[in-house]
N, CA, C and O atoms as CSV, one atom per row, in Angstrom:
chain,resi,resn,atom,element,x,y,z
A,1,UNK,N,N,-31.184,36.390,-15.007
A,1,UNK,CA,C,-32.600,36.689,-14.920
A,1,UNK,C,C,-32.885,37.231,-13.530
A,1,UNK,O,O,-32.196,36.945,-12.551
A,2,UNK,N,N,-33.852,37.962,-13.508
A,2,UNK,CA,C,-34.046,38.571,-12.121
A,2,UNK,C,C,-35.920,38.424,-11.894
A,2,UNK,O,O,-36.887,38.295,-12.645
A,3,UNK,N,N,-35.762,38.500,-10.874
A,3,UNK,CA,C,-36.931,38.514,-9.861
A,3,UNK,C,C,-37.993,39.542,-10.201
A,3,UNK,O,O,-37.697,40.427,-9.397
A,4,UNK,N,N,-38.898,39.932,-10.785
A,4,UNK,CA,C,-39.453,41.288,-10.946
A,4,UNK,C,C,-39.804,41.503,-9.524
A,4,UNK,O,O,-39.437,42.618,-9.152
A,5,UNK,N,N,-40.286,40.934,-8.774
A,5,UNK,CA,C,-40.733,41.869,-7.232
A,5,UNK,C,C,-39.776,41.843,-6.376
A,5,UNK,O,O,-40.180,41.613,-5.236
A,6,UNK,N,N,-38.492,42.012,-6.488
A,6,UNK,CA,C,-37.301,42.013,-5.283
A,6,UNK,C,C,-36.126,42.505,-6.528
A,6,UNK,O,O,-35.264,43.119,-5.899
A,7,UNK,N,N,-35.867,42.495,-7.533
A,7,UNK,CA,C,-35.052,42.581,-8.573
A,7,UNK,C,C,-33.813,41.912,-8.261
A,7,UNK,O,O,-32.843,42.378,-8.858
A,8,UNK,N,N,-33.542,40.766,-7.342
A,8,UNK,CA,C,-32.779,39.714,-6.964
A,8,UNK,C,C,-32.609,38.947,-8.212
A,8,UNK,O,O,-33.429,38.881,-9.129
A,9,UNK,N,N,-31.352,38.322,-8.143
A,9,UNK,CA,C,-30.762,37.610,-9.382
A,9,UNK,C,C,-32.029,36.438,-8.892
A,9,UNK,O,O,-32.811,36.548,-7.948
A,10,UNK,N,N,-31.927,35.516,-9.711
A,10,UNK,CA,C,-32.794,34.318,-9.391
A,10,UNK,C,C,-31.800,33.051,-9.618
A,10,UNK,O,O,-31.224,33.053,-10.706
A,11,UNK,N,N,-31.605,32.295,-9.003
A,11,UNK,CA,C,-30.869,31.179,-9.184
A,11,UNK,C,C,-31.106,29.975,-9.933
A,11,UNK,O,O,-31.960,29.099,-9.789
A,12,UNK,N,N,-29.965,30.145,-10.945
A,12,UNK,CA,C,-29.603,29.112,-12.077
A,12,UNK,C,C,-30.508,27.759,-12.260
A,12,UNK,O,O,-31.066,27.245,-13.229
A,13,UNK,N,N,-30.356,27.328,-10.480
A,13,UNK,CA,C,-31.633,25.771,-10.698
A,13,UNK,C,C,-33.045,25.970,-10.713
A,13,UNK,O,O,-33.847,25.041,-10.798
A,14,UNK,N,N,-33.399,27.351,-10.620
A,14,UNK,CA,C,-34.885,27.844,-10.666
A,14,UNK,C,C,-35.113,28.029,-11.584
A,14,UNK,O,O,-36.160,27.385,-11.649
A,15,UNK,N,N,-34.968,28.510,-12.662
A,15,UNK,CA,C,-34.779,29.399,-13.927
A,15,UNK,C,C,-35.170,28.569,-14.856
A,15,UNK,O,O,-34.448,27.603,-15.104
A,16,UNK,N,N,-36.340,28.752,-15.540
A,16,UNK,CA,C,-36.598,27.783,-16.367
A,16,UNK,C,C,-35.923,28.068,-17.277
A,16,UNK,O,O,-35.403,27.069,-17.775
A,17,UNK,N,N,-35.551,29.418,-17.980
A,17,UNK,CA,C,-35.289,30.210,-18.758
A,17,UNK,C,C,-33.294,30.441,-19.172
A,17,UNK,O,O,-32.647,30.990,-20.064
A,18,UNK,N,N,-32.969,29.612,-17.852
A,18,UNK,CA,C,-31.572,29.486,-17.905
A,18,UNK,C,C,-30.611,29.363,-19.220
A,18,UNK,O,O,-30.754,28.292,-19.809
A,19,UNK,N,N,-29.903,30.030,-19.642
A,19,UNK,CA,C,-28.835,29.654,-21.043
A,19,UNK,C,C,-27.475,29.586,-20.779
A,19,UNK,O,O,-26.858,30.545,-20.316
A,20,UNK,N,N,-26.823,28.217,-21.114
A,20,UNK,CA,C,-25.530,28.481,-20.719
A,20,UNK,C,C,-24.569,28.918,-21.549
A,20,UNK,O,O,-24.958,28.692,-22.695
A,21,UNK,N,N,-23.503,29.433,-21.554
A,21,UNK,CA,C,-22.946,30.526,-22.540
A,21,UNK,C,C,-22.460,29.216,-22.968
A,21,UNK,O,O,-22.599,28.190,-22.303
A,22,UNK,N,N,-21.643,29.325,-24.584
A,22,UNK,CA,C,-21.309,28.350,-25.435
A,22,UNK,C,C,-20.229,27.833,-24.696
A,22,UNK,O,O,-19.657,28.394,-23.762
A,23,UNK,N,N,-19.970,26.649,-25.208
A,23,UNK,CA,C,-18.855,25.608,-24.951
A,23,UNK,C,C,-17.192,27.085,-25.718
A,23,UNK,O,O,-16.356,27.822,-25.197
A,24,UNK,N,N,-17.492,26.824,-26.690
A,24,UNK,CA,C,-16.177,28.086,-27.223
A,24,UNK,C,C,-16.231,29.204,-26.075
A,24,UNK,O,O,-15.064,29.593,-26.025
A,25,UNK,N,N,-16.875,29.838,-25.244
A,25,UNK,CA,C,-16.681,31.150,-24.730
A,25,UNK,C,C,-15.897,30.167,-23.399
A,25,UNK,O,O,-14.748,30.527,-23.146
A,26,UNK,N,N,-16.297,29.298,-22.786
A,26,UNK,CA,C,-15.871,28.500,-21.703
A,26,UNK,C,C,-14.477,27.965,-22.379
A,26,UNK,O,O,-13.511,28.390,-21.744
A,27,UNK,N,N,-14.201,27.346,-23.225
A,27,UNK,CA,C,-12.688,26.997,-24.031
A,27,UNK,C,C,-11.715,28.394,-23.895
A,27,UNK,O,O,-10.562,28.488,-23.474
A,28,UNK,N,N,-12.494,29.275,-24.337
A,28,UNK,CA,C,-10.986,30.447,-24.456
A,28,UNK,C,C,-11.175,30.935,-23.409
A,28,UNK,O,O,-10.087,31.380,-23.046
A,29,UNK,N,N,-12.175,31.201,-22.417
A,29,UNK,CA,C,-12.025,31.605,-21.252
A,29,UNK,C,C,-10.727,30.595,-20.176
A,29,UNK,O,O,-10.037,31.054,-19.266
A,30,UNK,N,N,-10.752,29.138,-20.699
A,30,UNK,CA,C,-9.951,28.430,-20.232
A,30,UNK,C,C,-8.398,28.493,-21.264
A,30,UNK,O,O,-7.393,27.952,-20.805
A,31,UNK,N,N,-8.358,28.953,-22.177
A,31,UNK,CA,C,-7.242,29.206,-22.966
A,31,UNK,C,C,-6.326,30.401,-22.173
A,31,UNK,O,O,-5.153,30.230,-21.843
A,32,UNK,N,N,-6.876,31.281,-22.007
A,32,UNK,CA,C,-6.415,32.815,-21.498
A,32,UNK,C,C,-5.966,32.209,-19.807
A,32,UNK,O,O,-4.962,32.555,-19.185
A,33,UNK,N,N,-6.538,31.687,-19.556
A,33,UNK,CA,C,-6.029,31.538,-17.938
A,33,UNK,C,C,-5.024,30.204,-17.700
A,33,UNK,O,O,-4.326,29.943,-16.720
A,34,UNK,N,N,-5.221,29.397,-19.059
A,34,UNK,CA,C,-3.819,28.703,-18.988
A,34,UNK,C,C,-2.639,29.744,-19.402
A,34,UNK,O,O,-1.542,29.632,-18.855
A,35,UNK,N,N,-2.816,30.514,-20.139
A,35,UNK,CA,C,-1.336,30.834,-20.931
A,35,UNK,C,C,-0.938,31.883,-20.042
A,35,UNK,O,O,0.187,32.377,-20.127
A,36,UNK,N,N,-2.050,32.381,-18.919
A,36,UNK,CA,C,-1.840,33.277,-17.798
A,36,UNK,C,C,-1.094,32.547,-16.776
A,36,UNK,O,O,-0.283,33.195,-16.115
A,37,UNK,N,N,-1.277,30.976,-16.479
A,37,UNK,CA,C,-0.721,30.596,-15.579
A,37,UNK,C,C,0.568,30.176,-16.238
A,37,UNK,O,O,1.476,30.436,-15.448
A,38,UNK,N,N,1.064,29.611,-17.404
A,38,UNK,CA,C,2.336,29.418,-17.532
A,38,UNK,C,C,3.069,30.228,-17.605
A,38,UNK,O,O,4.281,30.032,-17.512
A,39,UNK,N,N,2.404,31.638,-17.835
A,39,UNK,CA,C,3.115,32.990,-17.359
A,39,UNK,C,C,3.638,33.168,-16.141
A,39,UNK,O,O,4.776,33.601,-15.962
A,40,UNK,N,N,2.692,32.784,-15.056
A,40,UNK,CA,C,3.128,33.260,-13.719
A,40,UNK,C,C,4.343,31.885,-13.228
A,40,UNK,O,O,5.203,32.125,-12.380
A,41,UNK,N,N,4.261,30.814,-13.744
A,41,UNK,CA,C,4.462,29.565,-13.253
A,41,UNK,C,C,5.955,30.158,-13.531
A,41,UNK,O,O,6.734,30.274,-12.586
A,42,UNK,N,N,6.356,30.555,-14.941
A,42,UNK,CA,C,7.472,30.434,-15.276
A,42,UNK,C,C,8.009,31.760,-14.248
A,42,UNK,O,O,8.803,32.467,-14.869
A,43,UNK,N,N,7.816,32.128,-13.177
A,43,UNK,CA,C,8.772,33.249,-12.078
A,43,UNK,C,C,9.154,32.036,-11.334
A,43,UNK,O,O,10.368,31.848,-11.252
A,44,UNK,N,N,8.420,31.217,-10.804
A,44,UNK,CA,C,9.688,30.026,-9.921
A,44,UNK,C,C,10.019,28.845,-10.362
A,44,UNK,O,O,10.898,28.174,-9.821
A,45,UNK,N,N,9.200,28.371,-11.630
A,45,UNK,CA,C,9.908,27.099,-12.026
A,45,UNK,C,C,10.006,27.164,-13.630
A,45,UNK,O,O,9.902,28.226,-14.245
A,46,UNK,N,N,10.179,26.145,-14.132
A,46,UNK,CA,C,9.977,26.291,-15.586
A,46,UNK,C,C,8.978,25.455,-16.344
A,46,UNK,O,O,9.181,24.242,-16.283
A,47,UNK,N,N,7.952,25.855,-17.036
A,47,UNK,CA,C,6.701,25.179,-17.044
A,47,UNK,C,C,6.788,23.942,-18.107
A,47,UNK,O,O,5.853,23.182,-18.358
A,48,UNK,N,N,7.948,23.893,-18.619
A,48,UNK,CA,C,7.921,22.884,-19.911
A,48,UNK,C,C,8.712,21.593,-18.985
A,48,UNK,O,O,8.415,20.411,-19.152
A,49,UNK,N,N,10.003,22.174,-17.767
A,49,UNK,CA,C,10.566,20.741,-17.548
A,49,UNK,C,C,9.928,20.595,-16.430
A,49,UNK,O,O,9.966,19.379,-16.245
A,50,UNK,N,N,9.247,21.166,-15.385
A,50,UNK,CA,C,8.206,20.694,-14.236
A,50,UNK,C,C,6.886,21.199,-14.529
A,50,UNK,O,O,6.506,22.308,-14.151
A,51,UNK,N,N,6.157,20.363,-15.225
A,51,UNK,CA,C,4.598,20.500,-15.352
A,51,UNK,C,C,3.638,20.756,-14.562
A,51,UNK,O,O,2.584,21.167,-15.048
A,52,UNK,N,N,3.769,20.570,-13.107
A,52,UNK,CA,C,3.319,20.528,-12.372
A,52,UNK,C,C,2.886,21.951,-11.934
A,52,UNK,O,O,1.774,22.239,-11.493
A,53,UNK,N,N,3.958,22.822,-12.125
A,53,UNK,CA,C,4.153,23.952,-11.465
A,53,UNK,C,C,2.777,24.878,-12.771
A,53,UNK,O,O,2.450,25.915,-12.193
A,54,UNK,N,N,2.280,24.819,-13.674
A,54,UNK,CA,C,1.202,25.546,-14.458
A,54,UNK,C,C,-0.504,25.306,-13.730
A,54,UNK,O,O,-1.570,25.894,-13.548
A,55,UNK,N,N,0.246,23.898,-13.490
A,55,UNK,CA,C,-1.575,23.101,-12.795
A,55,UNK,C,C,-1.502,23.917,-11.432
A,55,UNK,O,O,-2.538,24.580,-11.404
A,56,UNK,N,N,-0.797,24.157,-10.357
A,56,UNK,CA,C,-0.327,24.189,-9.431
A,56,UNK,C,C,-1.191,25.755,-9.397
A,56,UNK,O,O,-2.144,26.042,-8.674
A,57,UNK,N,N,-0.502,26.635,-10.439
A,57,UNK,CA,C,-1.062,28.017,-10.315
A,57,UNK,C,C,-2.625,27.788,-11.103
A,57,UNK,O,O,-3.323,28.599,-10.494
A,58,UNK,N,N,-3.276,27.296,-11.848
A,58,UNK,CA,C,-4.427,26.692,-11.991
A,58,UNK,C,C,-5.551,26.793,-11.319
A,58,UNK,O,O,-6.595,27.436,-11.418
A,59,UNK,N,N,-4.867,25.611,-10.251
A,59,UNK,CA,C,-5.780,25.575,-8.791
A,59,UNK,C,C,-5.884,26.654,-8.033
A,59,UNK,O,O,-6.988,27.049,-7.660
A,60,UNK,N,N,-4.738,27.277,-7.704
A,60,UNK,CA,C,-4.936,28.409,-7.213
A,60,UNK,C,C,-5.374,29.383,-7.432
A,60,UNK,O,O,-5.539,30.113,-6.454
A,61,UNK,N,N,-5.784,29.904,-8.777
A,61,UNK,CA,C,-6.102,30.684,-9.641
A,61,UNK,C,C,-7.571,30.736,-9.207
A,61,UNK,O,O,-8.175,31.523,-8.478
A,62,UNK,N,N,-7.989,29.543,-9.951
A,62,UNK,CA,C,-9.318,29.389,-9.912
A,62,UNK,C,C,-10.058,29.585,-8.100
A,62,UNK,O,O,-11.137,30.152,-7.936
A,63,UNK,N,N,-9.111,28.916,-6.736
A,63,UNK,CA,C,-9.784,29.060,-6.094
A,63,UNK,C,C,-9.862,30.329,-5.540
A,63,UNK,O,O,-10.980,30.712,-5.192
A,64,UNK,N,N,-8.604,31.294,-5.335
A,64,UNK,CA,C,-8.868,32.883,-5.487
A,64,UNK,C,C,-10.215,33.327,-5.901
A,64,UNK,O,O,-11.291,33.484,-5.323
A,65,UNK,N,N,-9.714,33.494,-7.274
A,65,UNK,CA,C,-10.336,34.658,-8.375
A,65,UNK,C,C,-12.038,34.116,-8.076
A,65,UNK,O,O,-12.773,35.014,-7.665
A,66,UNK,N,N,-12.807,32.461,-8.294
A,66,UNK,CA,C,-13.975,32.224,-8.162
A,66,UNK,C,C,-14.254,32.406,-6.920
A,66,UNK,O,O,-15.411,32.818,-6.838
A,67,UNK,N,N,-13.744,32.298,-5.868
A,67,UNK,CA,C,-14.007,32.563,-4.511
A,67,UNK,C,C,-14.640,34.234,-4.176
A,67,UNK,O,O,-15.640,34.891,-3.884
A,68,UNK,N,N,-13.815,34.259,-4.350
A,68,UNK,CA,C,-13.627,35.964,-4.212
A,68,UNK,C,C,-14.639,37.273,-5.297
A,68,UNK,O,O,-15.506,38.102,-5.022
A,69,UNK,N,N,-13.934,36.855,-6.573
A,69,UNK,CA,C,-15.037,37.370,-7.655
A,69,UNK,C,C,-15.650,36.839,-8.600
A,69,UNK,O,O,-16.084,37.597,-9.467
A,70,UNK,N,N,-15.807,35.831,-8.692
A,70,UNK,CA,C,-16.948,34.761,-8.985
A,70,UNK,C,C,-16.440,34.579,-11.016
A,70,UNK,O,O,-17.166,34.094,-11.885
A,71,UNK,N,N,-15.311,35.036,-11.168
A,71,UNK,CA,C,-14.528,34.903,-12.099
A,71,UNK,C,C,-13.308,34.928,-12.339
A,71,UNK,O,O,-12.556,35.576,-11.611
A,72,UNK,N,N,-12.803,34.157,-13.524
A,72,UNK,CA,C,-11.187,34.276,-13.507
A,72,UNK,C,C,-11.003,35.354,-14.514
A,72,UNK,O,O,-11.895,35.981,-15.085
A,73,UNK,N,N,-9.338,35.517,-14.691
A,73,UNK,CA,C,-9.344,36.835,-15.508
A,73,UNK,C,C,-9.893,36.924,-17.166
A,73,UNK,O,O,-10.209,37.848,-17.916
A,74,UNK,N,N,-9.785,34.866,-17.324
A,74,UNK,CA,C,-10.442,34.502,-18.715
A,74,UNK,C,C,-11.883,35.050,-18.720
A,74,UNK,O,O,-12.095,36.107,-19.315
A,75,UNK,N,N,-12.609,34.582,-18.269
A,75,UNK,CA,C,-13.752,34.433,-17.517
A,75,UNK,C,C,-14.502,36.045,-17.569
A,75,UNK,O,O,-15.647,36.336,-17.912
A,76,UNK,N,N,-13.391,36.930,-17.093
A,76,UNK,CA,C,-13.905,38.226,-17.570
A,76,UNK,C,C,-13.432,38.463,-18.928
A,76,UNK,O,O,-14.236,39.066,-19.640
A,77,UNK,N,N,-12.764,38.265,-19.248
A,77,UNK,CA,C,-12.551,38.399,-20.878
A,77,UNK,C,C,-13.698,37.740,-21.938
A,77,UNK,O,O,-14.167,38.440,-22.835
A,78,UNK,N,N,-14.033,36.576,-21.786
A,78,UNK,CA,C,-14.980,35.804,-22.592
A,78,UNK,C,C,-16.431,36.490,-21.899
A,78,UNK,O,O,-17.493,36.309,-22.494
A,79,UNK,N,N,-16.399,37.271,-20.632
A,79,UNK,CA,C,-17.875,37.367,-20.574
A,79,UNK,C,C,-19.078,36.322,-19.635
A,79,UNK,O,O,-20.306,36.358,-19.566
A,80,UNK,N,N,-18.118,35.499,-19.048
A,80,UNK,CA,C,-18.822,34.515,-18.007
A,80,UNK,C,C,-18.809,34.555,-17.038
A,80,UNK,O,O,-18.302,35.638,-16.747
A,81,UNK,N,N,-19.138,33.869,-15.918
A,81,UNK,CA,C,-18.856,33.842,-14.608
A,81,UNK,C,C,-19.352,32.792,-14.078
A,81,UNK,O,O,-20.209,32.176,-14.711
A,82,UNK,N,N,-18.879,32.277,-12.622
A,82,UNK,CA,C,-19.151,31.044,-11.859
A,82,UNK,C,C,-20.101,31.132,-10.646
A,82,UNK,O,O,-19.818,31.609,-9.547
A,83,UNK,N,N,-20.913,30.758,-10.913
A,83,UNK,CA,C,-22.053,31.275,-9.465
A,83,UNK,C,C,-22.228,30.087,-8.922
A,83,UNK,O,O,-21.913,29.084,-9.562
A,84,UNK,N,N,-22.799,29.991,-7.556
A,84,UNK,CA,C,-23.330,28.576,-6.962
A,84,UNK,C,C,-25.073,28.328,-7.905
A,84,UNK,O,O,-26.052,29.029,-8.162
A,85,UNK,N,N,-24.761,27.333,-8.074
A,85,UNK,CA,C,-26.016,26.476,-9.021
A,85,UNK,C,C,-27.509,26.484,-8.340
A,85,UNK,O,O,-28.547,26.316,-8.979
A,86,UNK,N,N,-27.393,26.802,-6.348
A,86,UNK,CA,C,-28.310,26.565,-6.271
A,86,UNK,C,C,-29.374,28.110,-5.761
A,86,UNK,O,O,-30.588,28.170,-5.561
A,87,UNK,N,N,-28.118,29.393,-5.666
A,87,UNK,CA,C,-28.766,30.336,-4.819
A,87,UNK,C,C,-27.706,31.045,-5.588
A,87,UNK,O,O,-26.916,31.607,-4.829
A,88,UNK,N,N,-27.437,31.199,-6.852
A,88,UNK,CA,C,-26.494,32.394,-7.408
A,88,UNK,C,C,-25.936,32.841,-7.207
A,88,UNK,O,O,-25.598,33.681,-8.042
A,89,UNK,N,N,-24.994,32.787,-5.511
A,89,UNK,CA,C,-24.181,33.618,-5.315
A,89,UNK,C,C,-22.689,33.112,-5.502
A,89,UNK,O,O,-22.503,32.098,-6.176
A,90,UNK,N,N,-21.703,33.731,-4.972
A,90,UNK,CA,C,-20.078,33.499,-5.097
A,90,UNK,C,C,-19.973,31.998,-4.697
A,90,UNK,O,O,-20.955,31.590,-4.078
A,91,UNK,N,N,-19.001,31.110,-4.920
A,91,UNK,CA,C,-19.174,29.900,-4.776
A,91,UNK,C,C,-18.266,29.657,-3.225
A,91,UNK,O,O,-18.478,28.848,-2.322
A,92,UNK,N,N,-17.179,30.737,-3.370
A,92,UNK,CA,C,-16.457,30.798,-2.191
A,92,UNK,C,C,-14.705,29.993,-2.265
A,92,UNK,O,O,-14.405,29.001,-2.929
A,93,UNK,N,N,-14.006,30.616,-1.572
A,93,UNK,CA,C,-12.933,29.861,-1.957
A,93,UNK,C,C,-12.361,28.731,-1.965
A,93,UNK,O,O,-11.312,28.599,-2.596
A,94,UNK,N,N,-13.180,27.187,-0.947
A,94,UNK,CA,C,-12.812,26.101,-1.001
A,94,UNK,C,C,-13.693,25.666,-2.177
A,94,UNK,O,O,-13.170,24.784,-2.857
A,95,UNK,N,N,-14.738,26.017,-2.524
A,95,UNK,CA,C,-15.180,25.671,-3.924
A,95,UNK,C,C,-14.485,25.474,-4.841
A,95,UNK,O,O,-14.060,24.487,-5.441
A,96,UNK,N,N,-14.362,26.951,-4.932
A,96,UNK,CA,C,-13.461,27.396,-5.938
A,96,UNK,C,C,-12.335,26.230,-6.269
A,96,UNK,O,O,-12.237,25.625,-7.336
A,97,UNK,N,N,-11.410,26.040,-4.952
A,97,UNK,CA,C,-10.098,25.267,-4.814
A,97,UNK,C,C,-11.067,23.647,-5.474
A,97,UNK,O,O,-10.981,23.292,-6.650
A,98,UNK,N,N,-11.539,23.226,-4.884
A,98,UNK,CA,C,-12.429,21.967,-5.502
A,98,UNK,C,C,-12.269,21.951,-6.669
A,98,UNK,O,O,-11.394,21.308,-7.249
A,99,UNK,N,N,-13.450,22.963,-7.389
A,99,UNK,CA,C,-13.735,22.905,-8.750
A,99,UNK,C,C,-12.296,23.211,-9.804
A,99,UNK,O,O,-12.265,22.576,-10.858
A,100,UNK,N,N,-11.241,24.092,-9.524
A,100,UNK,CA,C,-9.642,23.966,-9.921
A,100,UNK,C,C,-9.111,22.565,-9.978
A,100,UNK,O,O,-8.573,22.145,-11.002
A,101,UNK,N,N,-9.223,21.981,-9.116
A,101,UNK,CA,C,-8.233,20.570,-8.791
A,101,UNK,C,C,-9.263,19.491,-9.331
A,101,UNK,O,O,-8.663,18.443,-9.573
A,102,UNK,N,N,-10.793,19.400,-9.631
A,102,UNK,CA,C,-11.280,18.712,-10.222
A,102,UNK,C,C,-11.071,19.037,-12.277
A,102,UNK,O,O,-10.887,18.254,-13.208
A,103,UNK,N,N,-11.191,20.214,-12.226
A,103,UNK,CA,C,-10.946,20.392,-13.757
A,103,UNK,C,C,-9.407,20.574,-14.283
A,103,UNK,O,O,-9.008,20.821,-15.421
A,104,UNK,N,N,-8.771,20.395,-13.221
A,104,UNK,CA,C,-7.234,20.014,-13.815
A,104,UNK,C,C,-7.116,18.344,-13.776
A,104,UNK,O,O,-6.187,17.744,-14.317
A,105,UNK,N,N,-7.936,17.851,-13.228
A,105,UNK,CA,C,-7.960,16.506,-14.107
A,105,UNK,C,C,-8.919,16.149,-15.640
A,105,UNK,O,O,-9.021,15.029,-16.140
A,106,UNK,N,N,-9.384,17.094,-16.036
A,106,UNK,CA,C,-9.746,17.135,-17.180
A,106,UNK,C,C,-11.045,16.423,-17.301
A,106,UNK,O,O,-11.940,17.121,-17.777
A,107,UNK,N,N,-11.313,15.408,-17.038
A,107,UNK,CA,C,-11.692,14.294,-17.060
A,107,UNK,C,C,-13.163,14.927,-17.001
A,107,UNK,O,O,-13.882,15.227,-17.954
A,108,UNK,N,N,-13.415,15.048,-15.646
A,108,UNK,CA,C,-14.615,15.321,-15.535
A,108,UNK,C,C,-15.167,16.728,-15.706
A,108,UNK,O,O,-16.202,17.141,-15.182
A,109,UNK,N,N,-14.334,17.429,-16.518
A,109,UNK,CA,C,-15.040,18.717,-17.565
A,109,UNK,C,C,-15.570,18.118,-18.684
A,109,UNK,O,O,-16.414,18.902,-19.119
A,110,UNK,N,N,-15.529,17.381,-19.204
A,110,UNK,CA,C,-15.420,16.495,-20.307
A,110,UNK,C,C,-17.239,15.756,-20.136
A,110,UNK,O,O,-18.010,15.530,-21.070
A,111,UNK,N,N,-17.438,15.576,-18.961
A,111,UNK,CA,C,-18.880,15.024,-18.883
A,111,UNK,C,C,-19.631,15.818,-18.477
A,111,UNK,O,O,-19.368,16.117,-17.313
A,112,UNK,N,N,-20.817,16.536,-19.049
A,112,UNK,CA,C,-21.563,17.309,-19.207
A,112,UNK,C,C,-23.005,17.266,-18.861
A,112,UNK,O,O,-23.146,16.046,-18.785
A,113,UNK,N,N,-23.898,17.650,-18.662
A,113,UNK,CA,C,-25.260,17.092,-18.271
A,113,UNK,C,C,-25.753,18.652,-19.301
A,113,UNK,O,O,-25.124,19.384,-20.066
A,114,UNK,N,N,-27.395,18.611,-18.734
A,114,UNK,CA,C,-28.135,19.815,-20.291
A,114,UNK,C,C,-27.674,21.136,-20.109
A,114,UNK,O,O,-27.546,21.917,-21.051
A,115,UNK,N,N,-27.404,21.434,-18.865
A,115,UNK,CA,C,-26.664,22.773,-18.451
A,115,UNK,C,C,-25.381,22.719,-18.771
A,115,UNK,O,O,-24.575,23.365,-18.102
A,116,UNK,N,N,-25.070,22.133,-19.581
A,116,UNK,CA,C,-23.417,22.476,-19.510
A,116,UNK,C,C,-22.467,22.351,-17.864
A,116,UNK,O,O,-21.525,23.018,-17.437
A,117,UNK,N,N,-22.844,21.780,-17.573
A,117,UNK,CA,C,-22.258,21.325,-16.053
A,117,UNK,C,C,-21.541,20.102,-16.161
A,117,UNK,O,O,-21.908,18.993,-15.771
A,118,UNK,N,N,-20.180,20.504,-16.890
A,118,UNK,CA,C,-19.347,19.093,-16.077
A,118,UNK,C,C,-19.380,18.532,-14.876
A,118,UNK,O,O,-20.052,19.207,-14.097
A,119,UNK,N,N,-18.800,17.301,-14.276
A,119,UNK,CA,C,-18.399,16.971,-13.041
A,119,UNK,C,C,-18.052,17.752,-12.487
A,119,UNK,O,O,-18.732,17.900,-11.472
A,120,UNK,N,N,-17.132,18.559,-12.600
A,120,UNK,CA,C,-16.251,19.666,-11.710
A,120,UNK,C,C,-17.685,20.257,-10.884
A,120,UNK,O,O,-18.016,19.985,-9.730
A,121,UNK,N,N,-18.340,21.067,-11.778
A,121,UNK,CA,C,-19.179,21.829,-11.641
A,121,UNK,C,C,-20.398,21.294,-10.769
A,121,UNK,O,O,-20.757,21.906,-9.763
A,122,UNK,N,N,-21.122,19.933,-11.269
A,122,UNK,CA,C,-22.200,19.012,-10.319
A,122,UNK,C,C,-20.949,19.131,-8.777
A,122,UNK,O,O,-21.429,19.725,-7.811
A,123,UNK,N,N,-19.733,18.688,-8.636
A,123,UNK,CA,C,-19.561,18.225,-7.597
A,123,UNK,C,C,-18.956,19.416,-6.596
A,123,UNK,O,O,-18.653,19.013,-5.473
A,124,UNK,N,N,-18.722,20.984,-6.893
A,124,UNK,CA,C,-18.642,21.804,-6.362
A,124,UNK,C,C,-19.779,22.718,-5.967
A,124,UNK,O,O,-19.761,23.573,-5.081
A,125,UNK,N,N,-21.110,22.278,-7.053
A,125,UNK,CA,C,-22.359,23.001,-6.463
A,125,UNK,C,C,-21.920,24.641,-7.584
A,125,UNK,O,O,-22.126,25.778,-7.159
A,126,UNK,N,N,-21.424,24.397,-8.742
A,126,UNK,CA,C,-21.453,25.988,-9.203
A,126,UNK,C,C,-21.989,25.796,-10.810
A,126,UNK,O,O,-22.117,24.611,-11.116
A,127,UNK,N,N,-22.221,26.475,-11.560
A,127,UNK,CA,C,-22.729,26.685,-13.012
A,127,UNK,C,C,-21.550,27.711,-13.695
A,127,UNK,O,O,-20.632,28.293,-13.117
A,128,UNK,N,N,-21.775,27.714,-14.579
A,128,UNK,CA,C,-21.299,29.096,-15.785
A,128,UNK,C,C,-22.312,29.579,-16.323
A,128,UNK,O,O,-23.080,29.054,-17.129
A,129,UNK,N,N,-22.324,30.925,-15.731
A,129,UNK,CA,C,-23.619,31.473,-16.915
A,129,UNK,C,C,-22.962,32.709,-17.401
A,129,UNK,O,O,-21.989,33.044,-16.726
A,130,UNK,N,N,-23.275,33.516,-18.475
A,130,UNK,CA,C,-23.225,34.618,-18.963
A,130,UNK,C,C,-22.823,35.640,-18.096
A,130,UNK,O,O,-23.520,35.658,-17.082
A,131,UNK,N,N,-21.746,36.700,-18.135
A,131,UNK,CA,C,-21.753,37.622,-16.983
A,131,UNK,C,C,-22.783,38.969,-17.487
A,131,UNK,O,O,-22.983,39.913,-16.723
């Protein structure tokens, strides 16, 4: 949504009008960037007998790509993107790294509030909205 007198994005916690893209577009957006990372994982280790090494590119993934372009390569595929929750812009790359290493514990993607904001998301300060 934008601003009519500045045509500035308007930020996600202002927005009465806010919609968060479906739970499925956020799933395969997270499907595509796992099967992207056991792709890359498998050039130095092997992703089935060290597990570690898929999460590993994960984190990194996410804190790159959201840092930098405020999406992963899923993320442009499904059509979403990661903005800061409180002023719309890039979340930045220790975010980024945060919100990776919090949603590779799963756990707290899993708890949700009305925005579709897991833990990850409340505790890095970012949203998913529609790109």
């Amino acid at each position: 949504m934008t601003n009519p007198r500045d045509q500035r994005p308007v930020p996600p916690a202002s927005d009465p009008s806010f919609t968060p893209p479906t739970l499925g577009r956020r799933f395969g957006a997270l499907i595509i960037d796992w099967v992207l990372c056991l792709l890359v994982s498998g050039i130095f280790a092997d992703p089935v007998s060290d597990g570690w090494a898929p999460v590993l590119v994960l984190i990194l993934e996410y804190g790159f790509f959201l840092g930098l372009f405020a999406q992963t390569p899923g993320m442009y595929i499904t059509k979403i993107r990661c903005l800061s929750w409180l002023d719309g812009g890039r979340i930045g790359l220790l975010r980024g790294l945060l919100r990776g290493l919090l949603l590779a514990l799963v756990v707290p993607a899993l708890i949700m509030d009305a925005h579709r904001r897991g833990l990850h998301d409340r505790l890095a300060g970012s949203v998913i909205t529609p790109a």
